[in-house]
N, CA and C atoms as a LAMMPS dump frame, in Angstrom:
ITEM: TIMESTEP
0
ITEM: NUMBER OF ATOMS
225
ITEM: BOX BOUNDS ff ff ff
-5.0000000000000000e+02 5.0000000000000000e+02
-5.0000000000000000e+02 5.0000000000000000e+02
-5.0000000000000000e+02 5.0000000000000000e+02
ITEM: ATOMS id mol type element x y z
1 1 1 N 108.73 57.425 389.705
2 1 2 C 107.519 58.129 390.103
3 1 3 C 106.357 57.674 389.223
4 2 1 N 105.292 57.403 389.557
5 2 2 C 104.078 56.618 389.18
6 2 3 C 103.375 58.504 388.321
7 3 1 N 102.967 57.909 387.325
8 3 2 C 101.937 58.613 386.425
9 3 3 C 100.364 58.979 387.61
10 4 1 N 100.048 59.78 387.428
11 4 2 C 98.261 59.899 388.129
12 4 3 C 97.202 60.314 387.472
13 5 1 N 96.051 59.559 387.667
14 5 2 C 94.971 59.526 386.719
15 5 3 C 93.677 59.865 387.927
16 6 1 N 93.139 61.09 387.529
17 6 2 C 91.884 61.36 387.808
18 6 3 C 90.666 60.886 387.381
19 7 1 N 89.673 60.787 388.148
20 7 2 C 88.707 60.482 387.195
21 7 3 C 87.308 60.753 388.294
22 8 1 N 86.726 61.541 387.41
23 8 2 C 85.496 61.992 387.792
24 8 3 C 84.099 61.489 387.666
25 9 1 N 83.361 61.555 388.374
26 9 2 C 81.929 60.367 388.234
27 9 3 C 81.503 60.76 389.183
28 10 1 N 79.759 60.552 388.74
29 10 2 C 78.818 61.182 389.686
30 10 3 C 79.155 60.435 390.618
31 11 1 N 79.042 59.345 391.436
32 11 2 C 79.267 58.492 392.947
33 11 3 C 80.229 57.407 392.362
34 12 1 N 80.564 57.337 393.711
35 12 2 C 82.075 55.87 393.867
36 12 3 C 81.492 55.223 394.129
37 13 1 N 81.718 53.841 394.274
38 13 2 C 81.898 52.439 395.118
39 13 3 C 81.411 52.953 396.789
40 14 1 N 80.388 52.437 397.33
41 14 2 C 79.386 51.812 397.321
42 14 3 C 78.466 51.63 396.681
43 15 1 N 78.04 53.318 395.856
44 15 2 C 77.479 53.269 395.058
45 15 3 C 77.24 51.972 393.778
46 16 1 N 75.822 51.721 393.614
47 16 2 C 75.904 50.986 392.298
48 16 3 C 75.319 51.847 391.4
49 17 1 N 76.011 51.107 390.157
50 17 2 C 75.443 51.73 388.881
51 17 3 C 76.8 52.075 387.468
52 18 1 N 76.032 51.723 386.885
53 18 2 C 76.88 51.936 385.496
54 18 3 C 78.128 52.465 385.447
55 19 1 N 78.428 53.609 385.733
56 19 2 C 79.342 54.876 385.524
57 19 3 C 80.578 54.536 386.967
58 20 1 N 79.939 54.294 388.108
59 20 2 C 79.93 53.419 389.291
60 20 3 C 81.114 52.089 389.399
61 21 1 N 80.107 51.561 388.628
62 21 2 C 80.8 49.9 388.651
63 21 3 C 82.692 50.52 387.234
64 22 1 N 81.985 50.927 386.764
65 22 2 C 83.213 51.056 385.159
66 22 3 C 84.285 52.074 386.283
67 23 1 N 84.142 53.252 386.764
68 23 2 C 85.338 53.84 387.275
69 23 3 C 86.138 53.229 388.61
70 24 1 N 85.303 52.116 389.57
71 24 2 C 85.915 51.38 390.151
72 24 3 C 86.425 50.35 389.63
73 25 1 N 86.463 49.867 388.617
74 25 2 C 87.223 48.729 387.626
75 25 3 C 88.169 49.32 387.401
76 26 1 N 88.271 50.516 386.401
77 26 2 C 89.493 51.518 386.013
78 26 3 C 90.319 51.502 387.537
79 27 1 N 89.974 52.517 388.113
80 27 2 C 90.905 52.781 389.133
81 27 3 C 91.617 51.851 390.256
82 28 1 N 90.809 50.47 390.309
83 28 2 C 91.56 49.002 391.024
84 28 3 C 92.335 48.377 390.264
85 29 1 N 91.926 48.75 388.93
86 29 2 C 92.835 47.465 387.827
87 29 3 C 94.033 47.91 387.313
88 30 1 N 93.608 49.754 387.022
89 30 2 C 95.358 50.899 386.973
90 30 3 C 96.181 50.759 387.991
91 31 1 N 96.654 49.905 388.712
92 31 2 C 97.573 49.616 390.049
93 31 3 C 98.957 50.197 389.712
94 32 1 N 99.034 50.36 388.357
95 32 2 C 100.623 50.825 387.897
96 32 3 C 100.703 52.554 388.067
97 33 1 N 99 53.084 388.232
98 33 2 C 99.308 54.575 388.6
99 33 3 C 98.657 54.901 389.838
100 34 1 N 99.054 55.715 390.328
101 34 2 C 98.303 56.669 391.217
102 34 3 C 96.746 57.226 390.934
103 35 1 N 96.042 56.688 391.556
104 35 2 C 94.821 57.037 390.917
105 35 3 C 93.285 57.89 392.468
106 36 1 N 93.015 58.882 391.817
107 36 2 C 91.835 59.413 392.266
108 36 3 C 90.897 59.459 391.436
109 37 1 N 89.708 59.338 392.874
110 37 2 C 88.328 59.48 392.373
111 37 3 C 87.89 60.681 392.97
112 38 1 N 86.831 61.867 392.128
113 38 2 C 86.198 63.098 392.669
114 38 3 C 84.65 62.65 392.42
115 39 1 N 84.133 62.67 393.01
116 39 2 C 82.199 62.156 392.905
117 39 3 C 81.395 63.15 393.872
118 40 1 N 80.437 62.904 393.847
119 40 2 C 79.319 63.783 394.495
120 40 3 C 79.14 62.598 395.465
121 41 1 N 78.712 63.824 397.103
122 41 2 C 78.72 63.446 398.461
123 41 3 C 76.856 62.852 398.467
124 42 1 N 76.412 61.474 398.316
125 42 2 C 75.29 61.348 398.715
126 42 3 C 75.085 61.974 400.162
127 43 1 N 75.556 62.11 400.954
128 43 2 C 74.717 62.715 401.966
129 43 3 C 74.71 64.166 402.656
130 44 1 N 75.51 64.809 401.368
131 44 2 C 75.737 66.377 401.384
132 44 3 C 77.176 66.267 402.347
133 45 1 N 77.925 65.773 402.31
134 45 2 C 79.024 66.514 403.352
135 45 3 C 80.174 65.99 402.598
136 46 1 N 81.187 66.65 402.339
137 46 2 C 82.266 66.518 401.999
138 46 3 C 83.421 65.961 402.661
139 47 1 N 83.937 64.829 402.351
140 47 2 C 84.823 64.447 403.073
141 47 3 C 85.874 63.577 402.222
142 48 1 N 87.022 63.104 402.803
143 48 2 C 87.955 62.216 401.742
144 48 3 C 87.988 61.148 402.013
145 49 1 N 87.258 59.763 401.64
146 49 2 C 87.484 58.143 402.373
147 49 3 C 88.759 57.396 400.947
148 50 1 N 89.124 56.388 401.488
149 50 2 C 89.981 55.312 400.61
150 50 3 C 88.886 53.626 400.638
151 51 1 N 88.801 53.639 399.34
152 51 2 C 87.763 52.392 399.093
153 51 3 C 89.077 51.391 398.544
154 52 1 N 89.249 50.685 399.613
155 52 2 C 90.58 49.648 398.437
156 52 3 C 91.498 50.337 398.179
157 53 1 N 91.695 51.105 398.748
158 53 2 C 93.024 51.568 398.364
159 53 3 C 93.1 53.259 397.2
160 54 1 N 91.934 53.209 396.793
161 54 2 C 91.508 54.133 396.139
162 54 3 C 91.39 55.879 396.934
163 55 1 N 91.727 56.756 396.788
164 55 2 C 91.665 57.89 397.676
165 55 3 C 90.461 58.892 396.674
166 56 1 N 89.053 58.575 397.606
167 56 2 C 88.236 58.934 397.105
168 56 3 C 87.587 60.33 397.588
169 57 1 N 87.336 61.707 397.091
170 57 2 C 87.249 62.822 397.606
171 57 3 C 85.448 62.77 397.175
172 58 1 N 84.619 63.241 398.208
173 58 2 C 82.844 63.084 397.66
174 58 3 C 83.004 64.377 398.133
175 59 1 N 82.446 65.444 397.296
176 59 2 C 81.922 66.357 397.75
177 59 3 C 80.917 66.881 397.531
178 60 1 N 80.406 67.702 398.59
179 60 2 C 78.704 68.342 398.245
180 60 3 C 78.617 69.239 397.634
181 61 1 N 77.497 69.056 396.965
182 61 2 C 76.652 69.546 396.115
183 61 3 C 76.196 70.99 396.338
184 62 1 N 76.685 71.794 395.598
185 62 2 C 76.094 73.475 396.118
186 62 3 C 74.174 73.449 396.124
187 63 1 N 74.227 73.07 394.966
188 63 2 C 72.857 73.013 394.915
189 63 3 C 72.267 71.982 393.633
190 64 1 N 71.055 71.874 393.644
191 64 2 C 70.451 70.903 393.167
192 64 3 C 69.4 71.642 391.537
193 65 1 N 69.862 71.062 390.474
194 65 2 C 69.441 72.145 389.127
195 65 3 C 67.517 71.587 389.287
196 66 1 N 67.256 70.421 389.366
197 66 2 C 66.177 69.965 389.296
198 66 3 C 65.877 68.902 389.985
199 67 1 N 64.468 68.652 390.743
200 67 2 C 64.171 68.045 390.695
201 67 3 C 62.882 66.704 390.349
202 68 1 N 63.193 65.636 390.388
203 68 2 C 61.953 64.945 389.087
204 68 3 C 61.274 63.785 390.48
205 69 1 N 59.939 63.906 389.717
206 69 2 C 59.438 62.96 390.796
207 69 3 C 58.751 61.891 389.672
208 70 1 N 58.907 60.595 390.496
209 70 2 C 57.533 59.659 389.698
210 70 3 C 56.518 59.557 389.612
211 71 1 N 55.568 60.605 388.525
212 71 2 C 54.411 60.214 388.747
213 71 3 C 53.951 59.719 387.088
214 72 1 N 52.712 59.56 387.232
215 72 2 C 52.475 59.731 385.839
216 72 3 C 51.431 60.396 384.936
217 73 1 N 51.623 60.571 383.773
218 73 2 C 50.447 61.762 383.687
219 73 3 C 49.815 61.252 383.329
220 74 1 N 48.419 61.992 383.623
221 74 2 C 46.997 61.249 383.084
222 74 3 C 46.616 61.974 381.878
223 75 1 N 45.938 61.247 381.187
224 75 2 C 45.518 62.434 380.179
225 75 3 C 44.068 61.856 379.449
């Protein structure tokens, strides 16, 4: 029976980005365990896809703490 390793991160694979790229390395290259990913649903809906083999759960977001816009201040 194979060991299983969770691992949590704001977005999976499609996603790019730092946190992104490093937990899809981990979880393709651990082939010796069972491995999930839990991330936040970019488009609010919760659902379970497999990226490569990966069984990836995105779920939405209850709510949103802040949000930031680009501007800049004048002063």
């Amino acid at each position: 029976m194979k060991k299983t390793i969770l691992q949590i991160a704001k977005y999976y694979s499609p996603v790019e980005g730092g946190i992104e790229t490093v937990t899809k390395y981990m979880a393709e290259g651990l082939s010796s365990f069972d491995n999930y990913v839990v991330c936040f649903s970019q488009d609010g809906i919760t659902r379970m896809d497999t990226v490569n083999g990966i069984e990836v759960y995105r779920i939405a977001p209850l709510f949103r703490v802040s949000h930031c816009r680009n501007s800049s201040a004048s002063g």
